[in-house]
Structure formats: structure tokens, C-alpha cells
N, C-alpha and C positions, 0 to 999 in steps of 0.2 A: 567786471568784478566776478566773469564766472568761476568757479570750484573748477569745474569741470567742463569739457567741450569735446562732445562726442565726432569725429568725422567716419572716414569712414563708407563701408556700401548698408542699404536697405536690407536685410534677409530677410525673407518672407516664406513657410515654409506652405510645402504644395502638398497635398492630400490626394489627388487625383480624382476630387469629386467636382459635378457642376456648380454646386453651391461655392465649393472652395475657390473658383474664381476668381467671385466679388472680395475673396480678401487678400489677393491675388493683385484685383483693380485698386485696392486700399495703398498698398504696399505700391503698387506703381505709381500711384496718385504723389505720396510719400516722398519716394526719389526723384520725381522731375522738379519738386518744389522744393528739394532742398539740394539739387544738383547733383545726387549722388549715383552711380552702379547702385543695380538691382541684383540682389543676387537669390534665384529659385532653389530652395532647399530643399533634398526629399531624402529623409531616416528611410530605412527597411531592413527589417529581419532577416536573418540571418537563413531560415528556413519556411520553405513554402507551406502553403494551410491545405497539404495531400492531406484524406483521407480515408480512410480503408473502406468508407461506405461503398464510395464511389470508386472503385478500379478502376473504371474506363476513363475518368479525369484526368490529365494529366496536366497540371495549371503552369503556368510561363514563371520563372525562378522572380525571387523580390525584386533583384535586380534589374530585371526586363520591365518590371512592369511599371517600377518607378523611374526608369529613363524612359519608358511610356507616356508616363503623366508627367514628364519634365520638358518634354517636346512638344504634346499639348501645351501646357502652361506658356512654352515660348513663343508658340504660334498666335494664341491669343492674346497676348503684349503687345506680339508685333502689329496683328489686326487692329487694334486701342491705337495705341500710339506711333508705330511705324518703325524706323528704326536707329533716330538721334538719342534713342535711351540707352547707356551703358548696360549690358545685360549679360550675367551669367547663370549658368546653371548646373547645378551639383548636387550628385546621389552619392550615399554613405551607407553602408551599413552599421547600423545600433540601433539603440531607441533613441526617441525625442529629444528626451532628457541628458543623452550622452552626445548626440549629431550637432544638435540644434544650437548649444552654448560653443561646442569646437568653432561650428562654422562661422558663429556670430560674434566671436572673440575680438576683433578688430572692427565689429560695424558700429552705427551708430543709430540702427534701430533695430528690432526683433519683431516684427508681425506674425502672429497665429490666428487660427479662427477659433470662434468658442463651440464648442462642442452645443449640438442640439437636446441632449438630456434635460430629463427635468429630474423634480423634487433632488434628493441624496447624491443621485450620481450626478449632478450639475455642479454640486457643491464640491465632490472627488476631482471633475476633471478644473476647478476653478483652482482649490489647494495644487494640482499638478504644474499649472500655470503658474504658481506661485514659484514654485519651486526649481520652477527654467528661469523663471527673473532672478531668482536670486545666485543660481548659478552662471548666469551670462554675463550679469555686471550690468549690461546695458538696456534701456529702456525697451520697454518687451509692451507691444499693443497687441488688447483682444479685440477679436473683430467680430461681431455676431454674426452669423451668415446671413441672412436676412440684411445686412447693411447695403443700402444705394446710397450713393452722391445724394448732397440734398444743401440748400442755404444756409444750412445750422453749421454745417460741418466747419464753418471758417472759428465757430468761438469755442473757448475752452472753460473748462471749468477745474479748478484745482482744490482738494483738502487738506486742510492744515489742521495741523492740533498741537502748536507750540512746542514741538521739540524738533530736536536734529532732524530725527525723522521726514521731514518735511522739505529739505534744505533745498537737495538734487530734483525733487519734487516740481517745487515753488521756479526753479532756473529752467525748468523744463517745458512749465507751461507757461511762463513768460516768451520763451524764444518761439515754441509752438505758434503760442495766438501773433507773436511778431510776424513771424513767415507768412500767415494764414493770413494775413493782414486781418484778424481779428480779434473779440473783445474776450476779456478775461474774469472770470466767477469766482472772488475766494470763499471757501466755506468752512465754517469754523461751526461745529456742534460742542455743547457742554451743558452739563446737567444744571436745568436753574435752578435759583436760590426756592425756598420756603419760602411762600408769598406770603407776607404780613398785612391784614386790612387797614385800611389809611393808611397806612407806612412805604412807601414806594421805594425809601432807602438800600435794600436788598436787594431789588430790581435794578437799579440804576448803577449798583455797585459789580451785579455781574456784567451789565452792557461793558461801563469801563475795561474790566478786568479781559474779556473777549476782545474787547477793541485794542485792548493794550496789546495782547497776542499776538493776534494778526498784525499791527504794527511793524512790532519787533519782527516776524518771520517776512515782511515785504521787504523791509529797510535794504531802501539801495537801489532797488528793481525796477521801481516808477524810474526812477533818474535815467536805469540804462537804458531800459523801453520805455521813452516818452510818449511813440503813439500807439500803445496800447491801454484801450481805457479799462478799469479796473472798478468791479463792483462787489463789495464785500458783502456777505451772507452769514448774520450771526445767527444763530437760531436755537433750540433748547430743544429741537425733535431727535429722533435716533438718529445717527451720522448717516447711517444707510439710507432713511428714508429722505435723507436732505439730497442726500446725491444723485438718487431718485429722479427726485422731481427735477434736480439741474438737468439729469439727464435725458429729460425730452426735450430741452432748448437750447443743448450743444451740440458739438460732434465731437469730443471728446473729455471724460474725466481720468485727470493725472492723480495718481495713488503714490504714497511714499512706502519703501518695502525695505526689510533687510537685505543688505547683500553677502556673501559668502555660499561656502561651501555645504554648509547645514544649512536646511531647509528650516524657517523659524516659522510656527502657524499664526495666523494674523487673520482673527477670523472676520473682523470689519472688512480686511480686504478681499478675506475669500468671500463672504456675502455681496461683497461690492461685484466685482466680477462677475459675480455669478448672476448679477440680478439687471445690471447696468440694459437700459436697453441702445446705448452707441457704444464707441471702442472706449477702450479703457486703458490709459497706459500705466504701466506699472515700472515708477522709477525706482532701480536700487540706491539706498543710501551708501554710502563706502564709511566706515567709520575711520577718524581720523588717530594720530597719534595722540593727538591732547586729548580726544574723545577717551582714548582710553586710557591713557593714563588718568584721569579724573575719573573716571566709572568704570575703570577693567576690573577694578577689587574692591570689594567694600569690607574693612577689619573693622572688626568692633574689638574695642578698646578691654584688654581685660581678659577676653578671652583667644581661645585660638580658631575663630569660624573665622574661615575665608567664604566670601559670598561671592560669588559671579554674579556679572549685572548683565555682561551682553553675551 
């Protein structure tokens, strides 16, 4: 009953740093478990970082230095795992943002590492992240540097919040925790009702209305994966801090995102990223025909406002 089914190779892009490795090892970990090509991505500017301080420098062109760190990155694969893993490796020059969706056009993952900033610019480079999932199409994992192999990594945890949004999401991390042969976390945040004294009515009526939700956004899913067991999470804290707390006892939380061309800010997910301490994938949603013909315009009756909804 999937929508969609990515194949496809792994891209995982290389930074040329030690830390960047372990997301190096993520992405590798990745493709032998889903039987795919690896493929080592490395963007570079256009022009080297000379500068007039230092006359006597004379630094090696972008070029060189990212088929530097792309030779590394392949030796250290090969040290891991040997060499029955499909594996390529390709240097581009542009930014990130322009390299990284070209190359990844045809995969069926996107691996990056999360940048080490804090406070403000953790939250800049998390919106940047945003904005390569939304231009690749295809599921895009952050990977913290600091990330080892660990028991947890087999279970997933997914967020849902009753719309479309969720859809590509919910098939994502179903197939995930199948692969992983592991257990699956749905979580569903929403603002609880005004608690009434003796009257529990209110209470019981938002449980329903949450369980209904969730329901409706599984339907189907238990049937395709039957052995993946599935544990629902309703709860009335901030969505963040639910995912939070999943996220010390998974190895990964699935995000549902726009997809396109524009970057739409989605600051749940840029908080989420930004803060998640495992990987994070970031599924885009594809909007459909009927999606928008049913929400592409909203007229009100009377007068002449056209409203855009997406």
C-alpha cells in the first residue's frame, strides 16, 4: 500500500573532517542494510580561502582538497567493511544546497552530519537542513557527530499530527523499524482540554479524539508490517519535548516536511533537529493532485480574495 518507494543509492556527504566519519559509518551502516551503492558526496567552492595576510600560503585549489577528503572517506569504508559494498565517490563544485539535491536526485537516502554549533546558529544550520530535504525530494538523515553504533539504534520513533503531512513520514518509519528489525514509537502531541474538577468528561474526550488520529494516520501499516510492534504516545507536553525524551531510547526520529522548491520554515522541525540527541530523518511530503485541488485555493464566496493554502 506504499505511496511511494524509494530505491536507489545511499548519498552521504563527506566534510573531510574526523568527526565526519561516524556519519560516514551511519550512511554505510544504511546501505549494506538496505542493499544499496554508497555513494561519497563532497560540494566545493568555487574559490580557494588565499588571503592577502599570508603571502607565503599558497593553499591546494577546492578541488584537490575535496578529492582529498573523498579518498580518505573511501579508504576508511573500505577499512569498515571491505570491499562487497557498492561504492562511489563524487566531488562537484557549488554549495550544499545546489551539489547535494543534484547528486541525491535519484537516491533513496540523503545522510548529513549536524553541525556542532550551539544556541542561534544551531537553529541556522538546522533551517539549512530543512531546506536540502525539501529540495532533494528524498528522505534526508541528521546525524550528530558524536553518534556511535549503539542497541537503541534498531527502534524508531515517528511524529504524527493528523494531516497529510505525516503520510511519507508514517511509510518511512514503518519500513525503517522493518529493516532494523525493530519496534516502532508513534507520537502524537496536542494541547489538553481545560481540566474540569470531578468531571473527567473533557479528559477522556481528548484521549478519544488523539487515539482517533493516530488511528486514522496508521491505517493499513500494522497489516503491511506485521512484525513490527507499534507503541503509541499520546501526550499534552510540547511536541519537542516528547520527541525529546523518545529520543534517548531510539536511534532514530522520522519528521514529516514539505517538499518543493521553496523552502517552507517549520520551526517544530527546525527545533526538533536541532535539538534531537540521535539521527533525525526528515521525510518530504510530495503533495498530491487531489491534495490540491482540495486546498490549492481557498475563495471565499462574495468576494474576489484568492487565498493560497500551500
Amino acid at each position: 500500500m506504499g505511496t511511494w518507494a524509494r530505491t536507489g543509492p545511499v548519498v552521504v556527504e563527506v566534510d573531510g573532517s574526523a568527526e565526519g566519519l561516524r556519519v560516514v559509518d551511519y550512511a554505510c551502516l544504511e546501505a549494506i542494510r538496505s542493499g544499496a551503492e554508497l555513494v561519497l558526496a563532497a560540494p566545493y567552492p568555487a574559490h580557494s580561502s588565499f588571503s592577502p595576510m599570508t603571502p607565503g600560503y599558497l593553499p591546494k585549489p577546492p578541488a584537490g582538497l575535496a578529492d582529498d577528503d573523498l579518498r580518505a572517506a573511501v579508504a576508511h569504508v573500505r577499512r569498515q567493511v571491505g570491499y562487497e559494498l557498492p561504492l562511489n565517490a563524487v566531488s562537484k563544485e557549488g554549495s550544499r544546497l545546489k551539489v547535494l539535491p543534484e547528486l541525491a536526485r535519484q537516491a533513496r537516502l540523503l545522510v548529513v552530519g549536524r553541525s556542532r554549533a550551539r544556541g542561534p546558529h544551531r537553529l541556522v544550520a538546522a533551517q539549512a537542513n530543512l531546506f536540502l530535504a525539501a529540495r532533494t525530494g528524498c528522505p534526508l538523515v541528521v546525524v550528530p557527530m558524536s553518534w556511535k553504533p549503539s542497541a537503541a539504534d534498531r527502534n524508531v520513533a515517528v511524529g504524527v499530527d493528523g494531516t497529510s503531512l505525516s503520510l511519507e513520514a508514517v511509510e518511512f518509519a514503518f519500513r525503517t523499524a522493518a529493516d532494523r528489525d525493530g519496534d516502532l514509537t508513534v507520537v502524537h502531541a496536542e494541547p489538553a482540554p481545560q481540566r474540569v474538577p470531578a468531571d473527567d468528561e473533557l479528559e477522556s474526550s481528548w484521549v478519544r479524539r488523539a487515539d482517533v488520529t493516530v488511528a486514522e494516520t496508521l491505517a493499513g501499516w500494522a497489516d503491511e508490517y506485521p512484525e513490527v510492534r507499534v507503541t503509541r504516545f499520546l501526550t499534552a507536553r510540547p511536541v519537542v519535548a516528547a520527541l525529546m525524551q523518545e529520543s534517548q531510547q531510539v536511534g532514530l526520529i522520522v519528521l514529516g516536511a514539505h517538499a518543493g522548491p521553496l523552502p517552507i520554515g517549520d520551526p517544530v522541525a527546525r527545533r526538533a533537529v536541532a535539538a534531537m540527541t540521535c539521527p533525525v530523518a526528515i521525510v518530504p511530503h510530495h503533495i498530491t493532485v487531489a491534495e490540491r485541488e482540495a486546498h490549492g485555493r481557498e475563495v471565499q464566496i462574495g468576494t474576489d480574495v484568492v487565498k493560497s493554502t500551500y
